[in-house]
Each structure stands twice: as structure tokens, then as C-alpha cells.
C-alpha positions as CSV (number, residue, x, y, z in Angstrom):
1,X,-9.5,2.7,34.4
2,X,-8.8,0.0,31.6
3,X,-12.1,0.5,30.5
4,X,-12.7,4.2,30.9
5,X,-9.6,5.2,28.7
6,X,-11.0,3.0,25.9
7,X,-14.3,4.5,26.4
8,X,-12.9,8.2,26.3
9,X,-11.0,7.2,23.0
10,X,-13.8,5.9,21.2
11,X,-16.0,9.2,22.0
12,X,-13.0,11.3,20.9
13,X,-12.7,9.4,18.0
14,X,-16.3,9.4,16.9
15,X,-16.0,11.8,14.1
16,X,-12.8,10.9,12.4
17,X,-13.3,7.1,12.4
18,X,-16.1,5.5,10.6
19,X,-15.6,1.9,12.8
20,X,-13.7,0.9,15.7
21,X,-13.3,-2.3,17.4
22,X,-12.6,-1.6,20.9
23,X,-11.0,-4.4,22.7
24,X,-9.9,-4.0,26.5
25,X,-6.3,-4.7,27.2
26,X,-4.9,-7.3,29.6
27,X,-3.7,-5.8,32.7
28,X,-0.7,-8.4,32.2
29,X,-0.6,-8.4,28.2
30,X,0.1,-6.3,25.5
31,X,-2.4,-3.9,23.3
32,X,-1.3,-3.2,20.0
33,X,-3.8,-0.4,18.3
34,X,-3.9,-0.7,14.1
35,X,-4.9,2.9,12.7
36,X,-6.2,2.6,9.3
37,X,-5.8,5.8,7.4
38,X,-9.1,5.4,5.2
39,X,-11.4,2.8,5.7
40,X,-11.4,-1.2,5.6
41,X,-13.9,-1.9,3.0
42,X,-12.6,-2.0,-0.4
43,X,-9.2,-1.7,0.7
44,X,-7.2,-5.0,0.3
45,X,-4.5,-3.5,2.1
46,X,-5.0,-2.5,4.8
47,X,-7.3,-5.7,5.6
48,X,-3.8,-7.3,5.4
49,X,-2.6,-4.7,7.7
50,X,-4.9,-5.9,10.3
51,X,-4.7,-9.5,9.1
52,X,-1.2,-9.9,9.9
53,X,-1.0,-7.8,12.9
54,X,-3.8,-10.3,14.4
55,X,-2.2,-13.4,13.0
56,X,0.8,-12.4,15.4
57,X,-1.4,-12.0,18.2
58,X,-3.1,-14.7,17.7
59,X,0.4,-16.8,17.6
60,X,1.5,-15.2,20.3
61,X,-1.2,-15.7,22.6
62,X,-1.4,-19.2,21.8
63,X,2.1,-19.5,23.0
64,X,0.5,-18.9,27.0
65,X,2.8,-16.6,28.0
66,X,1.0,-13.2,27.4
67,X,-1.6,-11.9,26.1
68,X,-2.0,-9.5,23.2
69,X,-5.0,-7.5,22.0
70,X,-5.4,-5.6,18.6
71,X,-8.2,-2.7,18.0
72,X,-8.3,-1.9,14.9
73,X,-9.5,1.9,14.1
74,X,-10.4,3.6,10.7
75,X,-9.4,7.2,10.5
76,X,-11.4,7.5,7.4
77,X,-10.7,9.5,4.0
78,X,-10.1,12.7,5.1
79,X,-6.5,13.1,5.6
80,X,-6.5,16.4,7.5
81,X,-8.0,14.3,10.4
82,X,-5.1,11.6,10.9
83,X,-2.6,13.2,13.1
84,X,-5.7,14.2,15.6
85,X,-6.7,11.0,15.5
86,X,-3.4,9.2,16.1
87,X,-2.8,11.7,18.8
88,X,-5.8,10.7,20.2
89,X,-4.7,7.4,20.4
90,X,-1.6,8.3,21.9
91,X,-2.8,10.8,24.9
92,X,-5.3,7.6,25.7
93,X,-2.1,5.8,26.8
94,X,-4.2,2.8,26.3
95,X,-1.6,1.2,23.7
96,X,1.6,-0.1,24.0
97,X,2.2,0.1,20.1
98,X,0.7,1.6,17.1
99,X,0.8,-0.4,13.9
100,X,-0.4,1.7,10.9
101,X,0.7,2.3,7.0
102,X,0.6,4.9,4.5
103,X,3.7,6.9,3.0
104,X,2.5,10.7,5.0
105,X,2.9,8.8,8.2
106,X,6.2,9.4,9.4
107,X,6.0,12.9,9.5
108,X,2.4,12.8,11.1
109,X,4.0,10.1,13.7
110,X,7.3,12.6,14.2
111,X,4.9,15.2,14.9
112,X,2.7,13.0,17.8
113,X,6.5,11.7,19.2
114,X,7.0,15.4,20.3
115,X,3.7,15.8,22.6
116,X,4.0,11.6,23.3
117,X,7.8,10.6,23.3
118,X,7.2,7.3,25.0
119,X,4.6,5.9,22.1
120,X,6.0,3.5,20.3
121,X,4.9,3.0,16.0
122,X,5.3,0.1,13.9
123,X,4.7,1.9,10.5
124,X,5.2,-0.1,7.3
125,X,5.4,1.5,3.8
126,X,7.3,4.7,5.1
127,X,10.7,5.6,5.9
128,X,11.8,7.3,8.7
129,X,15.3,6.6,10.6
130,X,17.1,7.3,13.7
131,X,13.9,8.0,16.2
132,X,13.9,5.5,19.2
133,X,10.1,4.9,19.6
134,X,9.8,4.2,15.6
135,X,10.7,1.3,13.2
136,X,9.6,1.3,10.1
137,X,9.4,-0.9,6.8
138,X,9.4,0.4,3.7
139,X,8.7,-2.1,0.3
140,X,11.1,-1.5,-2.7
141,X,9.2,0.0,-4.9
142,X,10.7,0.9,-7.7
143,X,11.0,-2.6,-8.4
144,X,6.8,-2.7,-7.8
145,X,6.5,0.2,-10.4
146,X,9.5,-1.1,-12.7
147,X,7.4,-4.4,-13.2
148,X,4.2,-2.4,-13.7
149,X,5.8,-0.2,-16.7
150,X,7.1,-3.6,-18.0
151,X,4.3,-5.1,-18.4
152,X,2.2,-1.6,-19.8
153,X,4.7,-1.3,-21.6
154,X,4.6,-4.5,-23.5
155,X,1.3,-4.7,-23.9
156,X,0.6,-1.0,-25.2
157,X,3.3,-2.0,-27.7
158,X,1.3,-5.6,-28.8
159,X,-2.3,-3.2,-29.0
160,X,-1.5,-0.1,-29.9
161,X,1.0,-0.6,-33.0
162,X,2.4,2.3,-34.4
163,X,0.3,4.6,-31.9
164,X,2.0,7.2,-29.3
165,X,4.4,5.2,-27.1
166,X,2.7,6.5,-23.5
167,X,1.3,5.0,-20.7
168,X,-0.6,6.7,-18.5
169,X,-0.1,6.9,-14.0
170,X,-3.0,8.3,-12.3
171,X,-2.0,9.3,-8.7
172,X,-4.6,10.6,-5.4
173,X,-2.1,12.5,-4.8
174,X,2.0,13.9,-5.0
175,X,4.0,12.5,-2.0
176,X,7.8,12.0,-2.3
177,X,7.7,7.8,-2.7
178,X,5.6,8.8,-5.1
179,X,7.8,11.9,-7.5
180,X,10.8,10.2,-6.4
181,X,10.8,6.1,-6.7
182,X,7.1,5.1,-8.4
183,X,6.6,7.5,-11.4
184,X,10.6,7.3,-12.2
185,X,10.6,3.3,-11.7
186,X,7.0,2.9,-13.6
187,X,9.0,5.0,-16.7
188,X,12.2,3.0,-16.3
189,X,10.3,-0.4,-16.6
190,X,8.4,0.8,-19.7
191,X,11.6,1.8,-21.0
192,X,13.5,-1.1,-20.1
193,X,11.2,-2.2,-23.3
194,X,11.3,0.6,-25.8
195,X,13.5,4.2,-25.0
196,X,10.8,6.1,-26.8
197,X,8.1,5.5,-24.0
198,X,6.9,8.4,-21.8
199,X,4.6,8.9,-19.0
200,X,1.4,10.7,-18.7
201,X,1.4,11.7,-14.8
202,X,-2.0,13.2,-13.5
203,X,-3.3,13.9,-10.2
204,X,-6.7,12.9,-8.2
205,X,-6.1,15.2,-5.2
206,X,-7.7,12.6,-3.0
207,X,-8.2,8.7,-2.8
208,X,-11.4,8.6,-3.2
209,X,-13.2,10.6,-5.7
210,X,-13.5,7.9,-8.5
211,X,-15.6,10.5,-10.9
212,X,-12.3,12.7,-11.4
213,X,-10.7,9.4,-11.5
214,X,-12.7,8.8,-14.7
215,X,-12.4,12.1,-16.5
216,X,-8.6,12.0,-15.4
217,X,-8.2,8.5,-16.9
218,X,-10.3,8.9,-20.1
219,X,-7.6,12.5,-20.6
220,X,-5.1,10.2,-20.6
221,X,-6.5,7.9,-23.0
222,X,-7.6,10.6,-25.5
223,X,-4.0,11.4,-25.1
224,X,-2.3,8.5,-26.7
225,X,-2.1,6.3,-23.0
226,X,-3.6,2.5,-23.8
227,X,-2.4,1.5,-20.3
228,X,-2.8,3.2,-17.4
229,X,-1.9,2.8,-13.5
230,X,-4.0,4.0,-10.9
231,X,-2.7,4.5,-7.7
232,X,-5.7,6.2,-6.3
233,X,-7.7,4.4,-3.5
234,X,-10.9,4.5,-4.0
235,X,-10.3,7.2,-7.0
236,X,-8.8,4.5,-9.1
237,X,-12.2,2.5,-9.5
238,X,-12.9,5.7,-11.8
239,X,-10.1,5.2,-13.9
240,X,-10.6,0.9,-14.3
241,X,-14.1,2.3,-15.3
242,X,-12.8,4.7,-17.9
243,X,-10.3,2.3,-19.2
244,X,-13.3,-0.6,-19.7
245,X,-15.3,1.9,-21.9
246,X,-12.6,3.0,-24.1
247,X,-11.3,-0.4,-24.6
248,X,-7.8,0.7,-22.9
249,X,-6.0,-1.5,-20.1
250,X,-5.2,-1.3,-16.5
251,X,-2.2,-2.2,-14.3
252,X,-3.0,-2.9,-11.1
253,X,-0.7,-1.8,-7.8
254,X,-0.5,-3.3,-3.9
255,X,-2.7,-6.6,-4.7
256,X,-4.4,-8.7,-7.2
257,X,-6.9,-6.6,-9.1
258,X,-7.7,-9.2,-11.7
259,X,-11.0,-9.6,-11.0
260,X,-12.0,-6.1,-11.1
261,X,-12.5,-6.1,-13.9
262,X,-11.2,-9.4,-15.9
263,X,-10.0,-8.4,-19.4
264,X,-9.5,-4.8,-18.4
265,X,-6.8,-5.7,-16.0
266,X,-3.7,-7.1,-17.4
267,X,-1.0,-6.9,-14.4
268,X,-0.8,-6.9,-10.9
269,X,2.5,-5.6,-9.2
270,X,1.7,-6.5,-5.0
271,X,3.0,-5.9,-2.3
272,X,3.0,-8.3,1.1
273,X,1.5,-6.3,3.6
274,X,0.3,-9.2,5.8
275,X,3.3,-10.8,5.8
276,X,5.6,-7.4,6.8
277,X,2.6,-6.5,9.4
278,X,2.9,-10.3,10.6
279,X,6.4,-11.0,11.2
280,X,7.1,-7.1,12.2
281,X,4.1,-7.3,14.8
282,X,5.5,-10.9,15.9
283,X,9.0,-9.4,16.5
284,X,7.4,-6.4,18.8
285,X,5.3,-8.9,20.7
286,X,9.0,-11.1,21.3
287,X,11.2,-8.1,22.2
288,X,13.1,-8.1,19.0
289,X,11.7,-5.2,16.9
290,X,14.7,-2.8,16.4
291,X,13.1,0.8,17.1
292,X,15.2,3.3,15.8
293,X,16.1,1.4,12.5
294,X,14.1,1.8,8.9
295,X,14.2,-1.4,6.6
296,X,13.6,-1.9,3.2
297,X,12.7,-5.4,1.3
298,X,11.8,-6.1,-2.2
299,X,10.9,-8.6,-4.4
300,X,13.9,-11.7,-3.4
301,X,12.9,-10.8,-0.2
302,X,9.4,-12.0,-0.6
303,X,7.3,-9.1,0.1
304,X,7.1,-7.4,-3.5
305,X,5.8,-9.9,-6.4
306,X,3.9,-9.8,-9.9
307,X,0.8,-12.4,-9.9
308,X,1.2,-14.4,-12.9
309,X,-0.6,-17.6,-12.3
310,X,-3.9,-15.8,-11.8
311,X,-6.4,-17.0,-14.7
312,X,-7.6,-13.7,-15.7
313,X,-4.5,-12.6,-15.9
314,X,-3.3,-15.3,-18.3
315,X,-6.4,-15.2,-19.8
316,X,-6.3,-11.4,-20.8
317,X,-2.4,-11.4,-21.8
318,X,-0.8,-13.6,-24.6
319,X,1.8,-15.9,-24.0
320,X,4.5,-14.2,-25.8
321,X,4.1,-11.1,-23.4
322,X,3.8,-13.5,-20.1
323,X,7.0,-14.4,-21.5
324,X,8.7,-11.7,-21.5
325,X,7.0,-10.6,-17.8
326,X,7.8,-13.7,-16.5
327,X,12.1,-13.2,-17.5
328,X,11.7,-10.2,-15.7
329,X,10.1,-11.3,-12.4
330,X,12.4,-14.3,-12.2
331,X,15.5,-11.9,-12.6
332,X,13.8,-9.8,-9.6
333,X,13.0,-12.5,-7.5
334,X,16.4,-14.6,-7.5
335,X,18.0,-11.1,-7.3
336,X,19.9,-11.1,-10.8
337,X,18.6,-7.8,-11.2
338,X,18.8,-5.4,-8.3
339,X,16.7,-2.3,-8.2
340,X,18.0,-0.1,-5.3
């Protein structure tokens, strides 16, 4: 029967997903399904979403007492299709968790706990409190986007003296983490270095369309925005190509994005989504995951950083602004300066 429900999943899930690695579950072990809303390729984080969750299994089976199997499953680009799919996975019964990221998925998730109340989710970079068959993880960040307008900041300032005081966020689309904590924290950072900065604020409508990525981005440029931050998916590739022709700069968000494009890129504000999707799983797999509660961590908790030590990065940016970046990051990350 094992075998049939993973069989029956796979068919049903043949159109939304572009890959899935099916992996039968031990009748005396645990099987831990990763949804992937988009696809792997290209995406460095959700390969650390799978990374850690199979780090943990792997652990954990090495410890003899279980087992613990992970499929991983891409849901692809189109959103519209993710709360099929995830209900997919839960009607299959095939799973005793479901480990997946992506700020639209606790209301998709609420939606799947009415039809399946006994599923249980591990969702990181969401928030959603109070329901007994979800925990969730949510990064801080408005200390993320507060280093990223730092750093624009300082270096629109250093290559764009006596220009328009704006830097630019391109988004694939509006979401409440994003209105709410990034474009106010990405503004308070830039701020935090001259008052007179403002934001130019456009939106993809997808995360993957990287030609309205460019004409978005090169709009914002003509506009007075040297630096820009794309938090677009694949949409943002557009923007890093926009920025390169027009001799403006990038900030990077989630991981390092140095080598992009070296010289173009001149910050990285990451998160640690293989170690929250590590230690998280690893809790699940020992008993110890507290269902019910939602937990946020930041930057002196070790899961939101700046890469400064990369060589491109010191490379592209003069000392006197790594300087500056690094006084902030330090204050972040020995928790001197709290962000809430």
C-alpha cells in the first residue's frame, strides 16, 4: 500500500511539479515530505531547504534507532497550483510531516489543516501561531533588509554624489512580510545613514519573469536609484542584468549573490535556511518540535548575517564603506542593536 500511495501521488502531482524524488517510507520510520514552492535549480534556498532537512535525516538515521526518509517535491512557479499540490500531499497520507518555506504558506497550510487536521507542517519563513499541527520559524527580517539599506545606502552616497538620494526594491510580488517588515526595514537602514533617502518600491507580479525584471529595474535607475534590491526569484536575474548595463549596483537578499555578477553585486544580507531546516527537522525527528508555537530568530541568533569576507565583495566595496557595514553587523550580531 506503501508503494501504491507514493505512486498515486506522483501521478496527481505530474502537472504541478516539474521533479520529484519519490522515496518509499519505512514501515517502522518516519517520512518527512519537502514541498518546494518553485523549482530547485537556481534557487539557493530552497536547496538549503532540502539540505538541512536531509542533514537531519541523515543524523538521525545514523543514530540506529529509526529511520527517516525525505522526498523532496517541486511545486513549480505557478503559485495558483501550491495549495492543490500540498493537499495532494496530504490526502496521500503518505507523510508524517511536511517541511516547506515561503511567506503565502501559512494561509495555504491553514487552508489544507481544515480538509486534513491530523497533517502536521514544519514551515520556516512564515508566521502562523496557535494551530496544533503547525510550528513555524520566521527569520527577523527587518534586521535582513536594515543591513541591505545600510549598505545601498552607503554606497549610493560614495557613487552617486550630489545625485537623488534613492535606492531602488524590486519585489515578485506584495505579501504582508514584505509591505510590513522588508520595504520599511530596507528604508530604515538606508536612513540610518542619511534621513533624506527614499525608496523606489516596484512590483514583478511573479518570481520569474526576469524581462519585466529588467525594464522594472532600468525604471528605477532612470529614476535616480544607483542601488537596487531584487527580491524576485528568478525575476531578479532581470534586474542584476539591468543594473550591469547601466553601471548601477545590486544588493543581494537570502544568500551570497557575489558571484552573479562580481562588481555588480556589492552586499549580501542571508539568511540560514539550512541551518533552521536542520535543527527544526532534527527536533521533529526527536519528539521535541513544539507544534502550536511560531519562533522568530535574527542575526545573534545565527540565522540572519551579512557576508563580508567574500572576495568579490571586498573587492567591489572600499574599505571605508566595509567599515562602516562591518560596525553595523557586529552591533547586530552581539545584539547591541536589537531590531524587533
Amino acid at each position: 500500500m506503501k508503494y501504491f500511495g507514493v505512486f498515486f501521488l506522483a501521478m496527481a502531482l505530474l502537472t504541478g511539479c516539474k521533479k520529484a524524488e519519490q522515496v518509499k517510507p519505512s514501515e517502522s520510520g518516519v517520512s518527512i515530505a519537502v514541498f518546494i514552492p518553485g523549482v530547485m535549480a537556481g534557487s539557493a534556498i530552497y536547496e538549503m531547504l532540502a539540505e538541512g532537512t536531509r542533514k537531519a535525516a541523515d543524523e538521525f538515521n545514523a543514530s540506529g534507532k529509526r529511520t527517516a526518509e525525505v522526498t523532496v517535491i517541486e511545486g513549480g512557479v505557478n503559485q495558483a497550483e501550491w495549495e492543490t499540490s500540498i493537499t495532494t500531499l496530504a490526502a496521500s497520507q503518505s507523510y508524517d510531516l511536511i517541511v516547506t518555506s515561503n511567506p503565502s504558506m501559512p494561509v495555504i497550510v491553514s487552508s489544507v489543516l481544515q480538509k486534513f487536521p491530523n497533517q502536521k507542517f514544519l514551515l520556516l519563513d512564515g508566521e502562523l501561531a496557535g494551530n496544533p499541527g503547525v510550528y513555524t520559524f520566521r527569520y527577523n527580517q527587518r534586521e535582513q533588509a536594515y543591513m541591505a539599506g545600510y549598505i545601498a545606502a552607503l554606497v549610493s552616497l560614495e557613487n552617486n554624489q550630489g545625485g537623488a538620494k534613492t535606492i531602488g526594491l524590486l519585489a515578485a510580488q506584495e505579501y504582508p512580510v514584505m509591505n510590513n517588515i522588508i520595504l520599511p526595514g530596507y528604508l530604515e537602514g538606508a536612513r540610518a545613514v542619511d534621513p533624506a533617502f527614499n525608496a523606489d518600491f516596484r512590483v514583478v507580479g511573479n518570481w520569474f519573469d526576469a524581462a519585466k525584471g529588467a525594464e522594472l529595474a532600468a525604471g528605477m535607475i532612470r529614476s535616480g536609484a544607483t542601488v537596487l534590491l531584487p527580491i524576485a526569484g528568478g525575476a531578479g536575474q532581470g534586474a542584476v542584468q539591468a543594473a550591469f548595463e547601466a553601471g548601477a549596483k545590486v544588493v543581494w537578499f537570502d544568500t551570497n549573490g557575489y558571484a552573479i555578477r562580481p562588481g555588480t553585486i556589492i552586499g549580501s544580507a542571508i539568511l540560514r535556511q539550512d541551518k533552521a531546516a536542520y535543527e527544526k527537522t532534527m527536533l521533529y525527528l526527536k519528539g521535541e518540535l513544539p507544534f502550536g508555537k511560531a519562533e522568530v530568530a535574527g542575526t545573534a541568533d545565527g540565522f540572519i548575517d551579512f557576508v563580508e569576507d567574500d572576495p568579490l565583495y571586498i573587492a567591489a566595496v572600499s574599505q571605508t564603506i566595509r567599515d562602516k557595514q562591518a560596525q553595523l553587523v557586529s552591533r547586530l550580531r552581539s545584539g547591541e542593536l536589537k531590531l524587533d
